[in-house]
C-alpha positions in Angstrom: 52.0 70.9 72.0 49.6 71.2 68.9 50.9 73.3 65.9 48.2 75.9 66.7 50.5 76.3 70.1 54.1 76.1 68.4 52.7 78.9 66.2 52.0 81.1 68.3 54.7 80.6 70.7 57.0 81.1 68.2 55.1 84.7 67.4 55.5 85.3 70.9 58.8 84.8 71.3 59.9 86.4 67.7 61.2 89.7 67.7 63.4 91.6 64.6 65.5 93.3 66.9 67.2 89.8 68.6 67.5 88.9 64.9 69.8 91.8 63.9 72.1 91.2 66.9 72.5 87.2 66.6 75.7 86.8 65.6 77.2 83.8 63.2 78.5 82.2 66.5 76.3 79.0 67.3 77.3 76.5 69.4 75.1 73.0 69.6 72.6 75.0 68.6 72.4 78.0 71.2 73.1 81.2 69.3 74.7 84.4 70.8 73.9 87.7 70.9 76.0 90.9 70.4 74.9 92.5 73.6 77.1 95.0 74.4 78.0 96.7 77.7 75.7 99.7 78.8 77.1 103.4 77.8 77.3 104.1 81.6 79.0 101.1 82.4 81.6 101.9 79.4 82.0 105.6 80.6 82.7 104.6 84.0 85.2 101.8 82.4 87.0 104.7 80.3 87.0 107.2 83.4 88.7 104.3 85.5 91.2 104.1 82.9 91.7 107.8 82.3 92.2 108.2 86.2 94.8 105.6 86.6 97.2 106.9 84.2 96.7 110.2 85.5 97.3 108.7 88.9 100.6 106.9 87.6 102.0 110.3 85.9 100.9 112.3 89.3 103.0 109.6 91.6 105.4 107.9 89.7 106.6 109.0 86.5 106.5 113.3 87.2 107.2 112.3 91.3 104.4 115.0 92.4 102.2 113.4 95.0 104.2 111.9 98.3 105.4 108.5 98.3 104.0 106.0 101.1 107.4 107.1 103.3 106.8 110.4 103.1 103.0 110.1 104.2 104.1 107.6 107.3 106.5 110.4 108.7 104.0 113.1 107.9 101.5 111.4 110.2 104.7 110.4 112.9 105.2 114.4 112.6 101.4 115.4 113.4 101.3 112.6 116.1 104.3 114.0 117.8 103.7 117.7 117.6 100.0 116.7 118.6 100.8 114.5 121.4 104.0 116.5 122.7 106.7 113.9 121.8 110.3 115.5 121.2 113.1 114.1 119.3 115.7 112.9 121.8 117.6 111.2 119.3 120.7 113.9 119.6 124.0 112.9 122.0 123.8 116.1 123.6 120.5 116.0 124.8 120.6 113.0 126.8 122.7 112.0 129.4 122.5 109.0 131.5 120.3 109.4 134.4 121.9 108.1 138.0 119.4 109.2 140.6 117.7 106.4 142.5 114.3 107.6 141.9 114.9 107.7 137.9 116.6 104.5 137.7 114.1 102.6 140.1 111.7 104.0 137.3 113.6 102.8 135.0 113.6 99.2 136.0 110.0 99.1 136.8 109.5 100.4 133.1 112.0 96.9 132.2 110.3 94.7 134.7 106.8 95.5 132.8 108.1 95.2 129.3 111.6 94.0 128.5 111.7 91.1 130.6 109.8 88.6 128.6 112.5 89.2 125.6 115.7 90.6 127.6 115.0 88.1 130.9 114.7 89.3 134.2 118.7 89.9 134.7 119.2 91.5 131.1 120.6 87.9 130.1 118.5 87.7 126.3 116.3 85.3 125.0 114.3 86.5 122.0 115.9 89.9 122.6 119.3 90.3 122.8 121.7 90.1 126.1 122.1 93.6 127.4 124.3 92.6 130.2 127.5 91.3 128.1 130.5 93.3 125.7 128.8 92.9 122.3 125.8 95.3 121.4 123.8 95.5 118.3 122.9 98.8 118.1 125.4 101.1 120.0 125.9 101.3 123.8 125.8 104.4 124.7 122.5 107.0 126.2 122.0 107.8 122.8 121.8 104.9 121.0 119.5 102.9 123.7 117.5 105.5 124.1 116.8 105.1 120.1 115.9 101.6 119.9 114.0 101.5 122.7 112.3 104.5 121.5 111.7 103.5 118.0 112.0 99.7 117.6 114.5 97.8 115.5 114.1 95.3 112.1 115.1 92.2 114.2 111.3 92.7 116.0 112.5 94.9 119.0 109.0 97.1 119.2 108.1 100.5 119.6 107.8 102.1 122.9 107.4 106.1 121.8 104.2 106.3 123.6 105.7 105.9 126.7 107.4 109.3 126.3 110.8 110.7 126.0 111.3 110.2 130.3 110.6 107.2 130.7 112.9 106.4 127.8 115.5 108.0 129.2 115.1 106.4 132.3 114.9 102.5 131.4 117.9 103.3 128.8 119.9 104.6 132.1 119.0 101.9 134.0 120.1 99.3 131.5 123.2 101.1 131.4 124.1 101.5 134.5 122.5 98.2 136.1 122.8 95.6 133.7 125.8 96.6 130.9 128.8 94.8 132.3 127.6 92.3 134.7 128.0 89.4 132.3 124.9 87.4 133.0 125.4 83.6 131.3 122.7 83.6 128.7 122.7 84.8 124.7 125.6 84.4 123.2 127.3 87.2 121.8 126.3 89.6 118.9 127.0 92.5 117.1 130.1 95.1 117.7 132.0 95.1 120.6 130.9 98.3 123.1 132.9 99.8 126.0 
């Protein structure tokens, strides 16, 4: 490149305003500019900010908004009212079921969903036994009825959306067709149950 060329490249490229905002900062010879952020940008940085401690007063330090617990039964609440579910979680409103028809509709109901963790004869596997003294989370209609209905922390799932009957029904059945018997299989675990 001649001189004529270097000059005017370096004309070109020359501009007052990139010399104000070099800063001393030079590193093997590259130089850096104090460039900063757009205003926008900033503003929607400061908003950000702003929001998130209003946000942590709102849900944590002045307990206004609902926690994530709250929410989840909110939602379980709509579902239910929405979907006709009923809370059959209270002693007196169930009883054990001992018509044929109701239990055979109970074991279907345990043939389609309990065997793979209960076995077919109620002897356990995953799932506990259901057929021998020692019962985990109470023995009686009440009880069964509320795991079966609403799961359990050792993995035991959910079956609400089955409805309240048929509930009722596979909790009768496994009371009346499988407690007791004493099938070899799982060995015992939690309280002892009459």
């Amino acid at each position: 490149m001649t001189n004529d060329q270097n000059h005017i490249q370096d004309e070109y490229f020359h501009d007052e305003n990139l010399d104000k905002k070099l800063m001393d900062h030079d590193y093997d010879g590259i130089k850096e500019l104090d460039n900063p952020a757009p205003a926008w940008i900033m503003a929607i940085f400061y908003i950000t900010i702003f929001f998130s401690v209003m946000y942590g007063a709102y849900y944590f330090w002045f307990s206004q908004g609902p926690t994530q617990d709250q929410e989840y039964l909110a939602e379980v609440n709509e579902y239910n009212t929405k979907f006709g579910q009923k809370e059959n979680n209270a002693p007196e409103a169930l009883t054990i079921l001992t018509n044929e028809a109701d239990i055979a509709e109970g074991m279907a109901f345990y043939q389609a969903n309990c065997v793979a963790c209960h076995g077919a004869n109620g002897e356990g596997g995953v799932g506990s036994n259901l057929t021998d003294a020692n019962w985990i989370h109470g023995c009686d209609i009440a009880s069964v009825a509320k795991i079966v209905k609403d799961g359990g922390p050792n993995g035991m799932m959910s079956y609400k959306q089955h409805g309240d009957k048929k509930i009722q029904q596979v909790a009768s059945y496994v009371l009346t067709k499988l407690k007791g018997t004493n099938k070899p299989g799982k060995e015992l675990q939690g309280e002892a149950c009459q």
